[in-house]
C-alpha positions, 0 to 999 in steps of 0.5 A: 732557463725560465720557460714563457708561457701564453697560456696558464700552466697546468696544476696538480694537487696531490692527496697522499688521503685521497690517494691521486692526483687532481687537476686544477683550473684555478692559478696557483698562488706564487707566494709573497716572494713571487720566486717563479716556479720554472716548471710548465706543471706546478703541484700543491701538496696537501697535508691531509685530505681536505686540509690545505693549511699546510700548502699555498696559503693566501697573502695575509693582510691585516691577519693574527697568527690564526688568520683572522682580521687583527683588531687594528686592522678592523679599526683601520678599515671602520675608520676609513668607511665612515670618514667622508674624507677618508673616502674621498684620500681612498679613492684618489689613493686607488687611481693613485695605485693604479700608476704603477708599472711592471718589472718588464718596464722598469728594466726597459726604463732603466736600459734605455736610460743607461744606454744614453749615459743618463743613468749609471751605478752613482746616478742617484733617483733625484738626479733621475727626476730632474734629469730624465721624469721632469724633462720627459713629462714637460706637458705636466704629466706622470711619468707612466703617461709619459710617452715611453710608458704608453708605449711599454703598456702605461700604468697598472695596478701596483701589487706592491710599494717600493720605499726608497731614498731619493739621495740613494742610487737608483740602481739601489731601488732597482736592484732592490725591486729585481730581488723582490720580484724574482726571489733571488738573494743577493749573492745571485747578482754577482757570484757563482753558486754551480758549475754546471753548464747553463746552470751557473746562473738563475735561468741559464745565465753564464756570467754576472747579472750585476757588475761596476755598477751595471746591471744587464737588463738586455738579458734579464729581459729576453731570460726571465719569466713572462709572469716576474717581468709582469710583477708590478710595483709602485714608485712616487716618482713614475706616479706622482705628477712631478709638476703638480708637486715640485718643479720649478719650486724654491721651499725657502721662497714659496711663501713670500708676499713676491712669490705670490705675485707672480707665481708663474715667472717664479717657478719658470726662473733658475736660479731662484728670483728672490733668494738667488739659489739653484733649484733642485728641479728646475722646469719651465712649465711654470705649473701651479704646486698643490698643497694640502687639502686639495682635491688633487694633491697626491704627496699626502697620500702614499701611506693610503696607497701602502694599505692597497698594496699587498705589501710595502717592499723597503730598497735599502741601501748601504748606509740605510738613508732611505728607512730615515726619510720621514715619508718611508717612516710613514709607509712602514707606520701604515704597513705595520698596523695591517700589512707587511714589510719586507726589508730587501738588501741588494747591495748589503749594509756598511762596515759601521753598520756591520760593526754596531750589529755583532755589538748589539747596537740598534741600527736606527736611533729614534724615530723622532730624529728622521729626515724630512725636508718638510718639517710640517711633513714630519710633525704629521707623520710623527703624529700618526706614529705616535697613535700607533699601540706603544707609540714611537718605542714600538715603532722603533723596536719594530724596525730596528728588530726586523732590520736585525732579522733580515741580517740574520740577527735575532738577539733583542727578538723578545723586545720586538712588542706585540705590535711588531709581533703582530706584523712578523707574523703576517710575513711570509717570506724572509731572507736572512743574509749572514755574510756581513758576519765575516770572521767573526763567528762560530756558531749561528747560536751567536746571532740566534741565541734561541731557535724558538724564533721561527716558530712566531712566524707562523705565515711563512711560506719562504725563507733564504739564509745565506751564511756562505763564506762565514770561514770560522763558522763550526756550529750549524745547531739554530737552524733546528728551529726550521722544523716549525715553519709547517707552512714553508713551501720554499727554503734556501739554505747556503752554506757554502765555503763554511770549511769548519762546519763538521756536521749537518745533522741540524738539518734533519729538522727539514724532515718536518716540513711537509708542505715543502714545495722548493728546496735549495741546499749549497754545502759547497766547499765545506771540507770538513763534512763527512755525512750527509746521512742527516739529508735521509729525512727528507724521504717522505713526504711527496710535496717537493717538486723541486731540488737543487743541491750543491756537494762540491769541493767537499773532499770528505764526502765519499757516500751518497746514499744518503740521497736515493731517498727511496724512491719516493720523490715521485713528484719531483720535477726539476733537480740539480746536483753538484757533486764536483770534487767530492770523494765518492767512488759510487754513483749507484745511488743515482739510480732512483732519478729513473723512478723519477717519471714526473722529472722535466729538467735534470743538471748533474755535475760528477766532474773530477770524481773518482768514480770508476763505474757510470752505468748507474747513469743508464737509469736516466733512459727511462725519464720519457717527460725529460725537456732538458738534461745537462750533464758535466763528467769532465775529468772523471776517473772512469771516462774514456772522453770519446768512447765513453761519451758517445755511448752515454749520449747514443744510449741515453738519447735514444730513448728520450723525447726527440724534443729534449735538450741534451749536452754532455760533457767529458772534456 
């Protein structure tokens, strides 16, 4: 379970040159992920001494792959100083991106509303404005001065934007939005990755975050971190005034020599006076719209708001509607001069989607075919894509080629265009979700014909691939290409229930990343491994604080040597291992977790092993910083359940911290 803090976590820098250890004061960069670090003291490993490049690296913002401003970016910025008009959009753009709100209210937000039955998993965002922002802020407010937000803080400065489809379910944005801020992928919501006890879900959860369209937010908001509950973001529809833009508005009548006359009994009626339909929003506060031009009209701005954020995070839902609507496309064109997209997947994509990606088929027709219900609206954004470098086929390549990236595909890579190259190289984080590829591959080459792709993302500091499941799945080669990421702090690999993979030596490539801070690695249920003599290359060095690896089920594993890594993970600070089922008759390798001094949390699942001797646990006495210790030896050959027992937890717990939290189970 994530830890709250009040006060600011201790950090540690390590030196190998310097040869120790010093402390820091100043916060330590989260990365673009925001993944908390669950641990009170967080290390940052430098390569050589002096020489940070290779550790935390600060979020790149309209840089090259060297870090220096891109020429786009200087002359988005010239433009914007020197432009009176652009001056005045900037400022009402920053009171604009100051509306925003924090993870924390948005599930309060969300449980509120679920709970009286307003919101559920088919609700979709413009039934939430109609039925839930409109009514609430009636005094011709935003909904973050509504009075439920004043009460939850109000409104904070955005650090990033949510793109997201109105037609779309709102639990789609949300979702999308909960990925984001805590760095989970997707299978994280709803399916289990380890057995252990407290463990079998992010922060401790035992049961699924996200089910029949319902999320638990009760438990996401007593579980999760104090700093990913306070991630902020930006929505247009808690920031915009609602009633200054579209309430009580009929689009077809608006501009009628009537209308006009009266504006007032015109936006109080429903159904419309003049052309007799139901309005989209209906509202009785019967308040002027703004147009284009005026001092306070805020529809046109949210592509300024885009360039002060730190990144534009798009929520796409299954059938992609929202990467069609024209205001998303213009939020992306914004991004893609200077900043950074990220492409978030919670409720993964549709079958005929699915079907056009392994044939080759990009995933978006042309830009030029967007959706806008204003088509003044999408004559000026398309104007502004169209100024891009390479107009609308870069704008189309970039899309669709980061679409295809973030499912794991890199076939069409090479016709990305420089400005899409421009903008892959400035991102640091990517998730890779292969599971849509079901049965139909065998080798990961299939999708990524050439690992040299990972080397343009020069940036990167976290990258998850999820290839769980992939049954057919034998060849693993293309992940060699990981070995260029020098600035990755954080890795995820699953690979679990791939039961034809025979080999990981692939993997021997994560011995190049020094600067690795986190590392997940799931081989669970991958019968037909043998070795995990390929995981030795992950000795030196000694940046890695924290490691979670998952064995289980893999009935041909009968070593872990492998794993002793020479004692020379001497920074680790939490580590969890499943070695359920596996075939391993020694434990003796576990030794090394005694050398372990700086280790605060350790979950270890043995359970169903056929190992014969447990001694080699008693090395664990000698963890003194130990805050938690759970272990699982249910079924063990070696176990007399009660004898046993008791004499593991009489020997261990006595010489750990009396605070620590310890659970053992043998039955």
């Amino acid at each position: 379970m994530g830890c709250c803090h009040s006060s600011a976590p201790v950090y540690h820098v390590y030196s190998p040159a310097a040869g120790n250890i010093l402390r820091a004061t100043s916060p330590l960069p989260q990365g673009d992920t925001g993944e908390e670090t669950d641990i009170a003291d967080v290390s940052v490993y430098l390569p050589a001494a002096g020489d940070i490049s290779g550790a935390i690296s600060p979020l790149a913002q309209g840089v090259d792959g060297s870090g220096n401003a891109s020429s786009s970016s200087r002359r988005s910025s010239n433009s914007s100083r020197n432009d009176p008009v652009e001056k005045k959009k900037l400022t009402a753009a920053g009171k604009l991106r100051d509306k925003g709100f924090s993870l924390k209210q948005l599930l309060l937000f969300y449980e509120k509303y679920e709970a009286s039955g307003q919101i559920s998993g088919s609700t979709t965002t413009e039934e939430v404005v109609k039925d839930i922002i409109i009514p609430a802020t009636k005094d011709g407010c935003h909904y973050m001065a509504s009075k439920f937000m004043r009460e939850h803080g109000g409104g904070k400065p955005a650090k990033r934007l949510a793109s997201h489809a109105w037609k779309a379910p709102f639990i789609n944005t949300l979702l999308n939005i909960l990925l984001d801020a805590t760095g989970w992928q997707r299978r994280d919501l709803t399916s289990r990755e380890f057995e252990t006890d407290e463990t079998e879900y992010p922060y401790g959860m035992n049961f699924s975050l996200y089910d029949d369209g319902r999320l638990r937010a009760a438990d996401l908001l007593k579980r999760l971190p104090s700093e990913t509950l306070e991630k902020t973001y930006w929505l247009c529809i808690f920031a915009v005034n609602e009633h200054a833009a579209i309430c009580g508005d009929c689009w077809k009548c608006n501009e009628q020599a009537a209308w006009a006359a009266d504006p007032h009994a015109h936006l109080r009626a429903n159904p419309c006076l003049l052309c007799g339909e139901q309005k989209y929003n209906p509202c009785t506060c019967g308040m002027m719209k703004t147009k284009a031009g005026d001092a306070n009209h805020e529809i046109d701005l949210f592509h300024f708001v885009v360039g002060l954020v730190d990144a534009l995070v798009v929520c796409l839902d299954p059938s992609l509607v929202a990467i069609r609507r024209v205001w998303c496309v213009a939020e992306i064109g914004k991004a893609l001069k200077a900043g950074t997209v990220y492409f978030r997947f919670a409720q993964g994509l549709a079958n005929d989607l699915t079907d056009k990606l392994w044939n080759g088929d990009d995933l978006l027709e042309s830009v030029g075919a967007c959706d806008a219900t204003n088509p003044a609206d999408k004559e000026m954004i398309l104007k502004d894509i169209l100024a891009l470098d390479g107009g609308i086929d870069a704008y189309d390549a970039f899309v669709n080629r980061l679409l295809e990236l973030s499912l794991g595909c890199a076939r069409k890579f090479k016709d990305i265009g420089q400005i899409g190259l421009d903008a892959i190289r400035r991102m640091q984080s990517l998730d890779m979700d292969m599971t849509w590829a079901g049965e139909k591959m065998t080798s990961l080459h299939e999708l990524i014909p050439d690992d040299s792709v990972f080397s343009t993302m020069v940036q990167l500091t976290s990258l998850r691939i999820d290839s769980g499941g992939l049954e057919r799945l034998e060849n693993i080669d293309a992940l060699r290409g990981i070995g260029t990421l020098v600035r990755l702090q954080k890795l995820s690999i699953i690979l679990s229930g791939c039961t034809q993979i025979p080999s990981i030596d692939a993997l021997t490539c994560l011995g190049q990343l020094n600067s690795l801070l986190q590392l997940t690695l799931n081989l669970g249920f991958c019968e037909k491994i043998t070795s995990i003599d390929a995981l030795a290359c992950l000795d030196p060095p000694n940046s890695l604080l924290q490691l979670t690896f998952s064995l289980a089920g893999c009935s041909q594993i009968t070593s872990i040597d492998a794993l002793t890594f020479n004692g020379q993970r001497k920074l680790l600070q939490k580590l969890k291992l499943n070695l359920s089922c596996c075939q391993i008759t020694s434990i003796d390798a576990l030794t090394f977790i005694g050398q372990l001094k700086l280790l605060q949390k350790l979950t270890l699942n043995l359970s169903c092993c056929q190992v014969a001797d447990i001694s080699p646990l008693s090395s664990l006495e000698a963890l003194t910083q130990l805050e938690e210790l759970h272990l699982n030896l249910r079924y063990m050959q070696a176990l007399n359940a009660n004898r046993d027992r008791e004499m593991l937890r009489d020997r261990i717990a006595t010489k750990l911290a009396p605070a620590t939290k310890l659970t053992i189970h043998c039955q």
